[in-house]
N, C-alpha and C positions, 0 to 999 in steps of 0.2 A: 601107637600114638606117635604121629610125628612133632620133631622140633627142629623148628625152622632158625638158625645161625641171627640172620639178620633181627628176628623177631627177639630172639633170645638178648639179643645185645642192646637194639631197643628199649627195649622191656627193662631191661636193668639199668642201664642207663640213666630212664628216668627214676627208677626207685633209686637210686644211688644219689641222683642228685638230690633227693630231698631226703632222703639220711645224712647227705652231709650238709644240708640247709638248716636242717631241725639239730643237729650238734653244733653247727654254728650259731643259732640261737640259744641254745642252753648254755655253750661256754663264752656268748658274748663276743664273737668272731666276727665283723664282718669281711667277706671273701668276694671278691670281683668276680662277673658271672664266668668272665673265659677261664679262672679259675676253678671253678665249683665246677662247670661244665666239662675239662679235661680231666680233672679227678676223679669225677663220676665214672665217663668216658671208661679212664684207666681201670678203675674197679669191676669195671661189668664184665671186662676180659677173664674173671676171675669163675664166671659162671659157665665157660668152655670148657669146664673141670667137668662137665656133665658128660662130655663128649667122649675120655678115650677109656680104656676099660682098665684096670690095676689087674694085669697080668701077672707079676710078680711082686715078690716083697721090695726088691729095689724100684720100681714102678709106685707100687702102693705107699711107701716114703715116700719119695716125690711129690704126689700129686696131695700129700697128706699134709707135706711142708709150705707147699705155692696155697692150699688153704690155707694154712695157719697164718702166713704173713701177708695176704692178701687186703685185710683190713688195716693193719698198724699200716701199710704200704698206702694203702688207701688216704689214711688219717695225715700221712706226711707227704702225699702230694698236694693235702687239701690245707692242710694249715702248720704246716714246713715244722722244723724242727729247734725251738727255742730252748728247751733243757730237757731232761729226759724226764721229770715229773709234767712238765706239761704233755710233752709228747704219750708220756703212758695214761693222762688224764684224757686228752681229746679221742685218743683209740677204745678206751672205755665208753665214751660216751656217744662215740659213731656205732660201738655195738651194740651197745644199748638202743639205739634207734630202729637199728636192724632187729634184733629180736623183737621190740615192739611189732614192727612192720611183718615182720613173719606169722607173731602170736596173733592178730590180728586178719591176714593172709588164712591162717589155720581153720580160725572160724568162719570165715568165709567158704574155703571148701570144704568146713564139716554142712553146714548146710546147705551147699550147691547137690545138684541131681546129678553130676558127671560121676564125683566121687572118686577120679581118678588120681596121683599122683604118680611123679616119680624122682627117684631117688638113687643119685650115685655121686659117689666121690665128696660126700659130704655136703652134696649140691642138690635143690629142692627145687623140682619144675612143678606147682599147680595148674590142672588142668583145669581153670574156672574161666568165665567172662572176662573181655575185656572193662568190661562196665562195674562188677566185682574188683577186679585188680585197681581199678581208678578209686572204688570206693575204702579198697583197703589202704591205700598211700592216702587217701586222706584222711581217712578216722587216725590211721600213726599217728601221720603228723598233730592232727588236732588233741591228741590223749597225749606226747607230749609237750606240747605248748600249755597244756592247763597244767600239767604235771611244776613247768617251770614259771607260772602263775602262783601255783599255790604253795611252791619253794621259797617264792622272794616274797610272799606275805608273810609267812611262818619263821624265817630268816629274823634274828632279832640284829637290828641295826648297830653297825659299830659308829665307832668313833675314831676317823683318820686324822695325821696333821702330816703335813708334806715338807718337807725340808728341801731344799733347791741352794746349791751351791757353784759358786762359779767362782776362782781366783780367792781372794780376800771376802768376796762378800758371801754371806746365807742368808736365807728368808726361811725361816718357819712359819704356818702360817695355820691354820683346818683346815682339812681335805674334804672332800664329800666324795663319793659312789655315785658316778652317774653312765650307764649304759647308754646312754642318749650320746653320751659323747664319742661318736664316731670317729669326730679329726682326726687323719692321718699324714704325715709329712709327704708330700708329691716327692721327693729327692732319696731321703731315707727311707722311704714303707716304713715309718716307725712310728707308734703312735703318740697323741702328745695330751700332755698333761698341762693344763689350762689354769694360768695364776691369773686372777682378778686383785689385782695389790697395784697401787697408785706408787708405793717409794718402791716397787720393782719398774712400775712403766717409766718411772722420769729418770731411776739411778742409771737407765740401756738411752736416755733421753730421747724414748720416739713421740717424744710430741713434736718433733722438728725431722722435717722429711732427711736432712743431711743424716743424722742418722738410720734413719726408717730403712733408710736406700745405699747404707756404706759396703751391704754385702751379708753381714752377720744374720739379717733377718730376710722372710722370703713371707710373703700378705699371703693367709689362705680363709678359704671361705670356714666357718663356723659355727655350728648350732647345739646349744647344751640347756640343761635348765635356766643357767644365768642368761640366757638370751641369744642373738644370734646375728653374724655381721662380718668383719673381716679382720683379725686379727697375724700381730707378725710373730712369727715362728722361728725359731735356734734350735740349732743341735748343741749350741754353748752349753756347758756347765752338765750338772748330772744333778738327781732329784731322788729322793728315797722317802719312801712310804713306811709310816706306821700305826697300827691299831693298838688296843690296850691290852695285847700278847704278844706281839713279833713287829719287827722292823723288816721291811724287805729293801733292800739297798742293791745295786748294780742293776736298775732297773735298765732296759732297752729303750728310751722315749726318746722326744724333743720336748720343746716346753712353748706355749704359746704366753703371752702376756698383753692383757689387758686392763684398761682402770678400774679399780672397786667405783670410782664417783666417792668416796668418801664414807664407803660403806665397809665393815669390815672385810680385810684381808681374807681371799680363802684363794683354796685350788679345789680344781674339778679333774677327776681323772676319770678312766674306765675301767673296773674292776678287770677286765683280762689281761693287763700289763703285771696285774698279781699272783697269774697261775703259773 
């Protein structure tokens, strides 16, 4: 059986990307495509373990070691390193995709007629269709996207309230969980946490461009369940999350701020500034 470099790298490639798509969706990540696309990239290098042969015990260390860190390596080219629980979280759950995709891959060539595999360095080449291998990256992906379907319906709903400080002033206010909220700071990459509060938008006074425009805030576009339009953005102040267990404080965001209309006070964040 031969194995063609180029094919092999291909080939992984694309499955890499969409293991790290599908753990970008499960941990509520969104990653820019030249990002997902280099990560992937870098990962698939890791399937040339197939190629040299473990001649020795220091040889077989080696190639034992570049497998083992080849996914966490993976997981923090793909969604960098914020603390070492998230970072050991999102490597969990790029594995998890992969074993999905493999256990899936399995039964694929248990029922194919070639029935061939092969297997070195901890590295597993099927010899099945192209048209199988397409169908296996897709059922993955599709068994876990229901998987994390049926996670956030069974999930019982908490109860946030955001606290937002700046100088002298704080605003407490209810938070809500929303994945929809994407916004992210074009300046910082940091993501931002969305106050809907009227005595926050007049106390920063941007009803009046001279403020809007002093420097402090920077207009980005926006869409969340409260609606969607263009909102101004600070890295001012710092903001800490809690539920009716823990408080998470020294969060990484910015904050956008818009009017309630005279509706209650809330923020809107996105659950992954909590992992």
């Amino acid at each position: 059986m031969k194995i063609y470099i180029d094919v092999l790298i291909i080939t992984n490639t694309i499955v890499n990307l969409v293991c790290i798509e599908a753990a970008a969706r499960l941990t509520h990540r969104k990653l820019s495509g030249k990002r997902s696309f280099l990560s992937a990239l870098a990962g698939s290098l890791a399937s040339l373990l197939i190629i040299p042969t473990a001649y020795s015990y220091t040889m077989a260390l080696v190639l034992t070691l570049i497998k083992a860190v080849s996914i966490p390596l993976t997981a923090l080219a793909a969604f960098g390193f914020r603390s070492l629980r998230d970072f050991i979280g999102k490597t969990a759950v790029l594995a998890l995709t992969k074993a999905v995709f493999t256990g899936v891959t399995l039964v694929l060539w248990e029922i194919s007629d070639t029935k061939m595999i092969f297997v070195r360095n901890y590295t597993f080449y099927f010899n099945i269709p192209l048209w199988k291998l397409t169908a296996a990256v897709i059922a993955a992906y599709a068994i876990l996207m229901a998987f994390d379907v049926v996670k956030n319906r069974e999930a019982p709903e908490k109860r946030y309230k955001a606290v937002y400080r700046c100088g002298n002033y704080t605003l407490c206010v209810p938070a809500v969980a929303d994945t929809g909220n994407k916004l992210t700071d074009s300046f910082t990459n940091s993501p931002v946490v969305i106050f809907c509060c009227d005595d926050l938008y007049y106390h920063y006074g941007l009803d009046t461009p001279e403020n809007l425009y002093a420097g402090r805030f920077r207009l980005a576009a926006y869409e969340t369940i409260n609606g969607r339009g263009l909102i101004p953005v600070t890295s001012c102040g710092e903001v800490e999350i809690a539920d009716d267990s823990r408080k998470f404080t020294g969060l990484r965001c910015c904050i956008g701020i818009t009017r309630s209309g005279g509706s209650k006070a809330k923020a809107i964040f996105d659950p992954k500034i909590l992992e």
